[in-house]
MDAnalysis code that builds the backbone (N, CA, C; Angstrom):
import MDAnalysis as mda
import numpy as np

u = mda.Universe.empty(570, n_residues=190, atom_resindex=np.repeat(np.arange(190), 3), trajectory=True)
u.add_TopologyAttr("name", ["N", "CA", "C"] * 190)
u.add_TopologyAttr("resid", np.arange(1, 191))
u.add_TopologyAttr("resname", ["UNK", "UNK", "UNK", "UNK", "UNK", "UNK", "UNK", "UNK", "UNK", "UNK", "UNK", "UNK", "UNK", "UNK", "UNK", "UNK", "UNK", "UNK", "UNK", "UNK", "UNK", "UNK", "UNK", "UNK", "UNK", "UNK", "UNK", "UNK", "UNK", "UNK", "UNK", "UNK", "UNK", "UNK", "UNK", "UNK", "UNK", "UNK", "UNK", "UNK", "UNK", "UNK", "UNK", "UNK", "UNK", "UNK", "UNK", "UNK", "UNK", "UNK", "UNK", "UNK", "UNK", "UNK", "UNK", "UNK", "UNK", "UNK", "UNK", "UNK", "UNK", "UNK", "UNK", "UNK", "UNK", "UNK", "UNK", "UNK", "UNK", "UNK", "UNK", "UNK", "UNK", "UNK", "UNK", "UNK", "UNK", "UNK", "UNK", "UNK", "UNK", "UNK", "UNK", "UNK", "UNK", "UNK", "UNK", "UNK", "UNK", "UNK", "UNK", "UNK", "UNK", "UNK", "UNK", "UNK", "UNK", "UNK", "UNK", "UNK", "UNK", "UNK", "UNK", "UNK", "UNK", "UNK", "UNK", "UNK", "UNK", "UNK", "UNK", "UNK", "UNK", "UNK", "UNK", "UNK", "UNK", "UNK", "UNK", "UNK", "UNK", "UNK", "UNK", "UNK", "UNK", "UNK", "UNK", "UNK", "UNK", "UNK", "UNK", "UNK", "UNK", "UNK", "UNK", "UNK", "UNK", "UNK", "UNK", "UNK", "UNK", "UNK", "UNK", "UNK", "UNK", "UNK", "UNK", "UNK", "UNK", "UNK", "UNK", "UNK", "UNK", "UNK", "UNK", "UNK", "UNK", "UNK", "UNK", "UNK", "UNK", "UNK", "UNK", "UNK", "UNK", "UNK", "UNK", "UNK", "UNK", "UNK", "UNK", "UNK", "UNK", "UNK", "UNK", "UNK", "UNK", "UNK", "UNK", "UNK", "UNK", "UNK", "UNK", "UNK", "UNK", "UNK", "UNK", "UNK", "UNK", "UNK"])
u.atoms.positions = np.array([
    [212.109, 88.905, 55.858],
    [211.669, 87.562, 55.551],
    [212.342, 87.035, 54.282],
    [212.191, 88.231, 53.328],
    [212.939, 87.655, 51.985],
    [213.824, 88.401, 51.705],
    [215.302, 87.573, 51.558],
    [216.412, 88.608, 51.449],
    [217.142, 88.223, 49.663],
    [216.161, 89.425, 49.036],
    [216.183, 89.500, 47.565],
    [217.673, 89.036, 46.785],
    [218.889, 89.820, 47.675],
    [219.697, 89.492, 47.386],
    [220.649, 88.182, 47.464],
    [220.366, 87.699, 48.667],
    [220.266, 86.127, 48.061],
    [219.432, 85.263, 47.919],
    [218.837, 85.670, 47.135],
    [217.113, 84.765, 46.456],
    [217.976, 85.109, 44.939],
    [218.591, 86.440, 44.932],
    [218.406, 86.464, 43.070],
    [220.469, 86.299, 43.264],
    [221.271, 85.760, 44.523],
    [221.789, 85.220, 44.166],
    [222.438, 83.774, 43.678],
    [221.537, 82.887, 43.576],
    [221.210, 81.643, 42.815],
    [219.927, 81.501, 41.946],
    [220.172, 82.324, 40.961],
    [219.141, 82.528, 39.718],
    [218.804, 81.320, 39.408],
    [219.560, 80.098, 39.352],
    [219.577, 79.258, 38.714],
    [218.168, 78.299, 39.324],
    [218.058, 78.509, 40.768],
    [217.200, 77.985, 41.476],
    [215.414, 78.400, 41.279],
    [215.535, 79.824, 40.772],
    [214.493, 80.366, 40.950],
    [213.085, 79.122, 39.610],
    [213.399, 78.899, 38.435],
    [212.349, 77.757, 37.928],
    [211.811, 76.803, 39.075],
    [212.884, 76.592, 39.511],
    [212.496, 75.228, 40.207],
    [211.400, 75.689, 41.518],
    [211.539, 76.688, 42.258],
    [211.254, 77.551, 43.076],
    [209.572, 78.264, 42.670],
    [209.457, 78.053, 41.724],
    [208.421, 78.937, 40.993],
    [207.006, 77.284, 40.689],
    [208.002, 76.275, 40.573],
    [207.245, 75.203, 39.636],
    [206.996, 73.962, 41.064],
    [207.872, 74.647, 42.112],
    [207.090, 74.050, 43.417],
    [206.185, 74.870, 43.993],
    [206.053, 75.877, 43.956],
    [205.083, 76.668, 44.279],
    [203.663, 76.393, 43.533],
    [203.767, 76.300, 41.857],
    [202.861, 76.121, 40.980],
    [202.258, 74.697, 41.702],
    [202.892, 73.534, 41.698],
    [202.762, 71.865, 41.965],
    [201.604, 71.905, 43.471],
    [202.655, 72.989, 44.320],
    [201.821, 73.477, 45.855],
    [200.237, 73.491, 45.605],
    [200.123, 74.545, 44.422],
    [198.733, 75.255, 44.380],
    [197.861, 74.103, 43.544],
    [198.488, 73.259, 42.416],
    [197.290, 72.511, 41.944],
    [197.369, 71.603, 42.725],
    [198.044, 71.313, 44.246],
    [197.543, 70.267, 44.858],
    [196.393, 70.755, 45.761],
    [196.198, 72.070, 45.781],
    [195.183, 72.663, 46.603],
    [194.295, 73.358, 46.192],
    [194.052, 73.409, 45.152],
    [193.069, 72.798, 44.350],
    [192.523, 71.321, 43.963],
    [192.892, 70.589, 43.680],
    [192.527, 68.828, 44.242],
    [192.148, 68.783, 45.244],
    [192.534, 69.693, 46.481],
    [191.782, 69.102, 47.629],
    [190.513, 69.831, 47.980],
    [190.516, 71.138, 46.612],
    [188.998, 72.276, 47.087],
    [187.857, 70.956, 46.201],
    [188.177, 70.832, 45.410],
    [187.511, 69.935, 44.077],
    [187.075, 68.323, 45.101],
    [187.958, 67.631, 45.566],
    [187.581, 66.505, 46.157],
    [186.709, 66.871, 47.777],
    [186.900, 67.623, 48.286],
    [186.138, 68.904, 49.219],
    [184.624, 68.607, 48.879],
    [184.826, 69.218, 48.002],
    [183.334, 69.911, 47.410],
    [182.013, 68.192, 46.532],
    [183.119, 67.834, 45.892],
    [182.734, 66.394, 45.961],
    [181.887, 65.205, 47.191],
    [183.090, 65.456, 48.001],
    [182.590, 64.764, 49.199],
    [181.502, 65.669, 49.872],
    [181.128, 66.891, 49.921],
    [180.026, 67.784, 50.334],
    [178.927, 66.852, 49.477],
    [179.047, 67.157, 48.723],
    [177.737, 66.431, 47.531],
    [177.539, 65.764, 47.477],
    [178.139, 64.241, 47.640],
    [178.299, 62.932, 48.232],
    [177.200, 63.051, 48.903],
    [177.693, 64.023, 50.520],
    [176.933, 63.856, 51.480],
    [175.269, 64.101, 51.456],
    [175.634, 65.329, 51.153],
    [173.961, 66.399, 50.774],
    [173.379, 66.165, 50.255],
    [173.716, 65.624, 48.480],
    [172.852, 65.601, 47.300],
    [173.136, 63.683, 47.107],
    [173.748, 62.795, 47.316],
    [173.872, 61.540, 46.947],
    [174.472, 61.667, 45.401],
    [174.937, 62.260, 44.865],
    [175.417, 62.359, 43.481],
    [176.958, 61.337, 43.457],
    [176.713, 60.136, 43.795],
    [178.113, 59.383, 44.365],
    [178.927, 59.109, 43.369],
    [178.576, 58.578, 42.487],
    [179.391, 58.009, 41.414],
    [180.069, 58.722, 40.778],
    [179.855, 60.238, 39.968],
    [180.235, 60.496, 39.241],
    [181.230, 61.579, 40.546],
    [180.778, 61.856, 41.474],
    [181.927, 62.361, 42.879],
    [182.774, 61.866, 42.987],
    [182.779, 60.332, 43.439],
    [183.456, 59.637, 43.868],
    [185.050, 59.362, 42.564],
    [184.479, 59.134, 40.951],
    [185.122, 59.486, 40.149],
    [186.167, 60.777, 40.356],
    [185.345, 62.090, 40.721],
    [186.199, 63.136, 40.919],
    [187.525, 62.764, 42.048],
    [186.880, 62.216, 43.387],
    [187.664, 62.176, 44.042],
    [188.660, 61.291, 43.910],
    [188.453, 60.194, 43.256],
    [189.646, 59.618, 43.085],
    [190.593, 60.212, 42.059],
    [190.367, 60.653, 40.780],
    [191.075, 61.448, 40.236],
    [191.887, 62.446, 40.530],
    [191.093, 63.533, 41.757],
    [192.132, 64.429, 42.850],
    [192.832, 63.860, 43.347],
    [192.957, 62.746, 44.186],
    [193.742, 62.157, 45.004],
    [195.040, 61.251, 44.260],
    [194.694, 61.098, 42.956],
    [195.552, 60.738, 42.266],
    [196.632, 61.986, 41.452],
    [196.066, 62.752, 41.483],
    [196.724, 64.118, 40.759],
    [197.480, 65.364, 42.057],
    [197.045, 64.723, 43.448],
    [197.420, 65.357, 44.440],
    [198.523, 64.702, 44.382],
    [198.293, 63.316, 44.803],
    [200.220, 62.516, 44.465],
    [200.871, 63.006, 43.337],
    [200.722, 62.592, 42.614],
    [201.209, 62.813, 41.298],
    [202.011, 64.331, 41.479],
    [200.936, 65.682, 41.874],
    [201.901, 66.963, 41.887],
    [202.528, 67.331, 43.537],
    [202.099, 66.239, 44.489],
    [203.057, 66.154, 45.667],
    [204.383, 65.794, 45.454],
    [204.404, 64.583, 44.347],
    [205.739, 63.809, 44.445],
    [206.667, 65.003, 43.639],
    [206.161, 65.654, 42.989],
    [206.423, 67.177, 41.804],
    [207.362, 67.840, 42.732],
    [206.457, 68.290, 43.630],
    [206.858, 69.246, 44.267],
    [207.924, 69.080, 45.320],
    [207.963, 67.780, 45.528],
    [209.247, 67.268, 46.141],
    [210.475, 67.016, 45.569],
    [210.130, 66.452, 44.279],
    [211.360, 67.060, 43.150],
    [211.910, 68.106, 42.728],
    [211.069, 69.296, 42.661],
    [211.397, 70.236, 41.972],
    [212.465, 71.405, 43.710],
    [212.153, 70.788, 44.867],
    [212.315, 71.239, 46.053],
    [213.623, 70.629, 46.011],
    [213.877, 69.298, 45.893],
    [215.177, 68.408, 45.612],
    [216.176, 69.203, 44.489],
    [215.261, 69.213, 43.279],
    [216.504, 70.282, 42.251],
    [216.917, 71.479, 42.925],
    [216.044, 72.382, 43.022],
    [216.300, 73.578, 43.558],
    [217.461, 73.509, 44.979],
    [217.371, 72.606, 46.070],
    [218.285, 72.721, 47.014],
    [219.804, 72.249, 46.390],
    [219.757, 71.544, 45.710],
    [220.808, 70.548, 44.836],
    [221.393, 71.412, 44.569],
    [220.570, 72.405, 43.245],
    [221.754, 73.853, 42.229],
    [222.563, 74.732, 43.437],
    [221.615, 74.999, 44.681],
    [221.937, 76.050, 45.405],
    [223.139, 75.634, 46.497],
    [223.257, 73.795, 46.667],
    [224.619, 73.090, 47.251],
    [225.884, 73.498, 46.791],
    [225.674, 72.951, 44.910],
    [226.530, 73.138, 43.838],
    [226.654, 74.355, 44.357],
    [225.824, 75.484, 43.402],
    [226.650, 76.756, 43.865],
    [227.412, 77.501, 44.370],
    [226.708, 77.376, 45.968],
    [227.211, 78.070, 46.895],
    [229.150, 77.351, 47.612],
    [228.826, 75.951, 47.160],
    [229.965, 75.444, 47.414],
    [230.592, 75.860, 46.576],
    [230.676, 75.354, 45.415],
    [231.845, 76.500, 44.468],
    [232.465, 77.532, 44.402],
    [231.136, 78.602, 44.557],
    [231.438, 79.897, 45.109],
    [232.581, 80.110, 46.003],
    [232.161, 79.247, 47.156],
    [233.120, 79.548, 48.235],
    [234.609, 78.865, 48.095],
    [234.567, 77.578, 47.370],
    [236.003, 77.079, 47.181],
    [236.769, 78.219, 45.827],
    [235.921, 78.786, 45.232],
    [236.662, 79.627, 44.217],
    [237.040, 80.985, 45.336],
    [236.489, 81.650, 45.782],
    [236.967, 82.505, 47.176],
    [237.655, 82.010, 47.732],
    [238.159, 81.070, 48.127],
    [238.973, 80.691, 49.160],
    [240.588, 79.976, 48.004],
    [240.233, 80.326, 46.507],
    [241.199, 79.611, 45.929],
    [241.895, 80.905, 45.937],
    [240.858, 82.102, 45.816],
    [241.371, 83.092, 45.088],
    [242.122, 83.463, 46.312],
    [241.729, 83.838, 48.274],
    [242.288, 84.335, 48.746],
    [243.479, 83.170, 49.086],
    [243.959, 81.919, 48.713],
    [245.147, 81.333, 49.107],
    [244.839, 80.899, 50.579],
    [245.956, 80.757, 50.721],
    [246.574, 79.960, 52.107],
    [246.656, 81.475, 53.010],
    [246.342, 82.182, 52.777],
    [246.137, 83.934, 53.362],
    [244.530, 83.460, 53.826],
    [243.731, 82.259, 53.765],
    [242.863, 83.076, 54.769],
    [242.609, 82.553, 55.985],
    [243.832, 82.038, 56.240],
    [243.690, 81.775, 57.842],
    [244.295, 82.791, 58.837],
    [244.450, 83.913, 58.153],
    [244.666, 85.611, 58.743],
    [243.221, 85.866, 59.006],
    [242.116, 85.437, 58.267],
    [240.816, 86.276, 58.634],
    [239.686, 84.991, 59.197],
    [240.137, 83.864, 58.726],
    [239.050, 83.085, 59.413],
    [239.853, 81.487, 59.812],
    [239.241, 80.774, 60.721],
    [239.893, 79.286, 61.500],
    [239.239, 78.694, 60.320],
    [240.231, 77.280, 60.068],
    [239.935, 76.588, 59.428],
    [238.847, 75.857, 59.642],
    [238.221, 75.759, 61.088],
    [236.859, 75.328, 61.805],
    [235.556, 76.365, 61.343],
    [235.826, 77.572, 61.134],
    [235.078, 78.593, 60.600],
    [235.104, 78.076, 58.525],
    [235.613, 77.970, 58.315],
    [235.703, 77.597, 57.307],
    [234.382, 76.326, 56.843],
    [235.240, 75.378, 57.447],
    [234.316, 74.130, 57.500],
    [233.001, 74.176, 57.479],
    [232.804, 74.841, 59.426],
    [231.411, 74.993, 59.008],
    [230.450, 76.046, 58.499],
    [230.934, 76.385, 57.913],
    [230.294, 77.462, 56.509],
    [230.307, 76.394, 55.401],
    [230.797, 75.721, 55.328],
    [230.704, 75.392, 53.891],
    [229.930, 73.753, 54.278],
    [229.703, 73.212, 55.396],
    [228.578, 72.381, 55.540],
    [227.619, 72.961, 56.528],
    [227.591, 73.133, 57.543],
    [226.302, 73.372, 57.841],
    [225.637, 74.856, 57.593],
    [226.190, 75.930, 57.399],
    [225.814, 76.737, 56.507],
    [225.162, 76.791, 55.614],
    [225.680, 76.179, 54.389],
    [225.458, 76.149, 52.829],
    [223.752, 75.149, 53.276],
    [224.286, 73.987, 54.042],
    [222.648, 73.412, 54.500],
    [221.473, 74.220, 54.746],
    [222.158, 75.383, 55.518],
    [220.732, 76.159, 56.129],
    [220.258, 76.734, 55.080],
    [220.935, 77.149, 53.982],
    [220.352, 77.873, 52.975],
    [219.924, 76.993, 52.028],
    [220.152, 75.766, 52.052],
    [219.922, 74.748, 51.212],
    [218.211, 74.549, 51.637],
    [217.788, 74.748, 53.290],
    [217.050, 74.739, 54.098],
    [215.936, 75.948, 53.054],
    [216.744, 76.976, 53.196],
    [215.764, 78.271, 53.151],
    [215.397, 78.444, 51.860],
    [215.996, 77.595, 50.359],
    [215.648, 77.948, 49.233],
    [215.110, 76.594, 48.929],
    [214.975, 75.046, 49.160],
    [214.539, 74.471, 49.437],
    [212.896, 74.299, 49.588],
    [213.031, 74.883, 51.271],
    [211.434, 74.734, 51.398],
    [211.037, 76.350, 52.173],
    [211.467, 76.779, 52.374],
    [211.371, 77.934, 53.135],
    [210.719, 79.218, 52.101],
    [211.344, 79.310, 50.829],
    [210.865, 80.050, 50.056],
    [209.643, 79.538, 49.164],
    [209.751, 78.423, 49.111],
    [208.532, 77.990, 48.237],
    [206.842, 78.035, 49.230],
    [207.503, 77.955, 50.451],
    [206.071, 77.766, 51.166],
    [206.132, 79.111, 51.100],
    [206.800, 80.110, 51.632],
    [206.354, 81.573, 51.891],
    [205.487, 82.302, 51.009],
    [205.834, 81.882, 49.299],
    [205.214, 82.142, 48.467],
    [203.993, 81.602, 48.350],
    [203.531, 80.084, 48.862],
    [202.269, 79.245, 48.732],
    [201.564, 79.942, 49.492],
    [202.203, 80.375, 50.513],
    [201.477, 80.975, 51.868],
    [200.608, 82.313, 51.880],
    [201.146, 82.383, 50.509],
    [200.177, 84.044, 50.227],
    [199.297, 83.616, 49.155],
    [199.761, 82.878, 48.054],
    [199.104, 82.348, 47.628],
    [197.594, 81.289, 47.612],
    [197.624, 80.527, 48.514],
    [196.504, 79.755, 49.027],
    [195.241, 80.495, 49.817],
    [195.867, 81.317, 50.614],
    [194.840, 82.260, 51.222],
    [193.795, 83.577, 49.785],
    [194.577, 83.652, 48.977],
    [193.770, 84.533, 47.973],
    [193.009, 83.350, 47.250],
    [193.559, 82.395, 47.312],
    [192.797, 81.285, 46.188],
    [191.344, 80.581, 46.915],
    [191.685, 80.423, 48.250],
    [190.564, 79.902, 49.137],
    [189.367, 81.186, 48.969],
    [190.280, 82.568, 49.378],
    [189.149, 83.640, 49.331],
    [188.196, 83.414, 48.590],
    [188.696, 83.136, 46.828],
    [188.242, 83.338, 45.850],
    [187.059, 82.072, 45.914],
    [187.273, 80.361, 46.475],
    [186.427, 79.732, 46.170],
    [185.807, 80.359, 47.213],
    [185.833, 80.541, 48.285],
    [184.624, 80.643, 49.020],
    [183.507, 82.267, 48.644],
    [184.705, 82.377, 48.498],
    [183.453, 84.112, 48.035],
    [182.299, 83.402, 47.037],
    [182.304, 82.363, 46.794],
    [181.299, 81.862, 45.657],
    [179.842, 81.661, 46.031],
    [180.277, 80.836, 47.376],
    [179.858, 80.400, 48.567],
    [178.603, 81.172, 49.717],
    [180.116, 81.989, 50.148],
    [179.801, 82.864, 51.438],
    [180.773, 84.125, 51.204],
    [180.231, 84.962, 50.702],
    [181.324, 86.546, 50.657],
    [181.574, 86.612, 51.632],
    [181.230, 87.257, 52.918],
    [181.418, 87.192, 54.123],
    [181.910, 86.439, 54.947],
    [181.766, 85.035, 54.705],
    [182.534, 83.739, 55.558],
    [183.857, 84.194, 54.924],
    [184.035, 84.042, 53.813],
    [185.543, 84.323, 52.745],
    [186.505, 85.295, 53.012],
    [185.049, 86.673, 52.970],
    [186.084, 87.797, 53.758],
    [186.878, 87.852, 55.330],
    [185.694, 87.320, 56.125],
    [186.373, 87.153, 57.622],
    [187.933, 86.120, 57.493],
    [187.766, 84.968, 56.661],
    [188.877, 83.984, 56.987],
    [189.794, 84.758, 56.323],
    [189.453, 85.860, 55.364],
    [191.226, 86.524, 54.549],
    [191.408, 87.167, 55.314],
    [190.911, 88.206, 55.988],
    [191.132, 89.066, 57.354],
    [192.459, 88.537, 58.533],
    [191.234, 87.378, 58.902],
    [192.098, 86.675, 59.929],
    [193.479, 85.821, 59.339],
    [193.777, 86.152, 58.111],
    [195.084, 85.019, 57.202],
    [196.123, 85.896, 58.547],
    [196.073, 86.963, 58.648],
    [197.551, 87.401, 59.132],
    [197.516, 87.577, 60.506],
    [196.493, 87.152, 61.056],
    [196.557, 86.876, 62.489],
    [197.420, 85.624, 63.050],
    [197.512, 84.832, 62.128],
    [198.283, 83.405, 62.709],
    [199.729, 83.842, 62.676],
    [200.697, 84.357, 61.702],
    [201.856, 85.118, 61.726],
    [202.010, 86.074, 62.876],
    [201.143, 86.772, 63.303],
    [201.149, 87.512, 64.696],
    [201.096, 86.743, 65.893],
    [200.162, 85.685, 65.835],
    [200.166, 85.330, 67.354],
    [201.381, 84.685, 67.248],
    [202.332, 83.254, 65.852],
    [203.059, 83.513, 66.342],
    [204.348, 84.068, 66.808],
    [204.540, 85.627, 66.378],
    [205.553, 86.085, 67.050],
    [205.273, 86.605, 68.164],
    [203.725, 86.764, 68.844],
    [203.741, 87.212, 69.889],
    [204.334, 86.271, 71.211],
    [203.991, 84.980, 70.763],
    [204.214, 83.631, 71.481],
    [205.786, 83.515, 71.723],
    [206.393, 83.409, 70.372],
    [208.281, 83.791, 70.609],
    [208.696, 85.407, 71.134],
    [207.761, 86.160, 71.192],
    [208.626, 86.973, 71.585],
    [208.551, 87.116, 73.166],
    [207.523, 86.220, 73.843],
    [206.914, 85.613, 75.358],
    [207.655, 84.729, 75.413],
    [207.934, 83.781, 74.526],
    [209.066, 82.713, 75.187],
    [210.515, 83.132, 75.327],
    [210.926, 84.564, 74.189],
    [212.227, 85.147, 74.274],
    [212.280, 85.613, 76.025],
    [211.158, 86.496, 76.334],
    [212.185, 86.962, 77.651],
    [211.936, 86.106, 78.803],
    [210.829, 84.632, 78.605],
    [210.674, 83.781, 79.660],
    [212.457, 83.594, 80.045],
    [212.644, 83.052, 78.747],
    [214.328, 82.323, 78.322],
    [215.297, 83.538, 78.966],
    [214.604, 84.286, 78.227],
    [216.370, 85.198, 79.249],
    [216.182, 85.470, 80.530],
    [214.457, 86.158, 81.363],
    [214.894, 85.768, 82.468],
    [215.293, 84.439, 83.038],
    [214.893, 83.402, 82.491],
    [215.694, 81.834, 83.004],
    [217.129, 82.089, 83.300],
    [217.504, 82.638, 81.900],
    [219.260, 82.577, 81.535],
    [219.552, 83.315, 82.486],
    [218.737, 84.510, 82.896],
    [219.550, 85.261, 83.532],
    [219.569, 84.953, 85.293],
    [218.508, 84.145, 85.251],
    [219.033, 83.383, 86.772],
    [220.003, 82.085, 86.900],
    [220.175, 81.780, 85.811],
    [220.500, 80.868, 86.149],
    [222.405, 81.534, 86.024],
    [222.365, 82.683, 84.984],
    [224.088, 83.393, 85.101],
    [224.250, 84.098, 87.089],
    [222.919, 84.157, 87.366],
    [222.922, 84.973, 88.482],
    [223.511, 83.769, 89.893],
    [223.593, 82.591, 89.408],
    [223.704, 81.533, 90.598],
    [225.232, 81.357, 89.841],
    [226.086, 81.831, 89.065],
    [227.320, 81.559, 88.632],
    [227.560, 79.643, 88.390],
    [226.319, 79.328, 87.065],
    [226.690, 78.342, 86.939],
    [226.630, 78.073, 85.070],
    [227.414, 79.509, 84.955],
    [228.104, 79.204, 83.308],
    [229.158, 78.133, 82.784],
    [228.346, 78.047, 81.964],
    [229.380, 76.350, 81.323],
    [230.235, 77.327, 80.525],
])
């Protein structure tokens, strides 16, 4: 899932990476706080000084949404820079010698839609993975306040959703290949 070695090869990314993750969590918190508000609203009539809360969350949820979309924007940005450089300094160093090891079409698209996917994976891919472990210990924690038991069952079940779905792709993998493979079996390869 996390391939350390290129995570810690654009160091430069990792603040930004760390401070969307941070932005992630106090927005989810704003929404346990305006939650719990609107509970009380309901139950107890305590409106005014709720309703105060909730608008304040909802203002501080924007506020560290728009954050976290910036700091997702820097972070893909350094890791463009980078990785493009990287590769035009490799390709300065191997000369006009590297069309012995790769097409100039191979080239290309490595250095755009490539460099994108990873732009993709350090972007948003790593920051949620990290939220993703994160939010589930933090929910535990409000609800254990609550309901120990309600709290414990929902951390239990956190890693059931990651299972079903690879059980689901790995049911749609061999639907797809037996498809593919009837459809190679009627000899109508493009």
């Amino acid at each position: 899932m996390i391939n350390k070695k290129l995570l810690f090869s654009v160091k430069e990314s990792i603040p930004y990476i760390q401070k969307n993750v941070l932005y992630q969590w106090i927005g989810l918190i704003c929404n346990v706080c305006s939650t719990a508000c609107l509970c009380l609203i309901i139950t107890k009539h305590r409106s005014i000084l709720c309703i105060g809360i909730i608008f304040i969350c909802l203002i501080l949820r924007y506020i560290v949404n728009q954050k976290a979309i910036e700091m997702s924007y820097q972070s893909s940005h350094i890791v463009k820079g980078t990785l493009r450089s990287r590769l035009y300094e490799k390709l300065s160093k191997i000369g006009i010698g590297y069309t012995n090891k790769w097409s100039t079409a191979e080239i290309v698209q490595l250095s755009s839609e490539g460099i994108e996917q990873l732009e993709t994976y350090f972007a948003n891919y790593i920051p949620q993975f990290f939220y993703s472990l994160i939010a589930p210990i933090t929910l535990f924690i409000v609800i254990s306040f609550m309901n120990f038991k309600a709290a414990l069952v929902l951390l239990i079940c956190v890693p059931l959703i990651p299972m079903s779905i690879v059980f689901v792709q790995k049911f749609a993998k061999k639907l797809l290949n037996r498809y593919w493979g009837n459809i190679q079996s009627w000899g109508i390869v493009f």
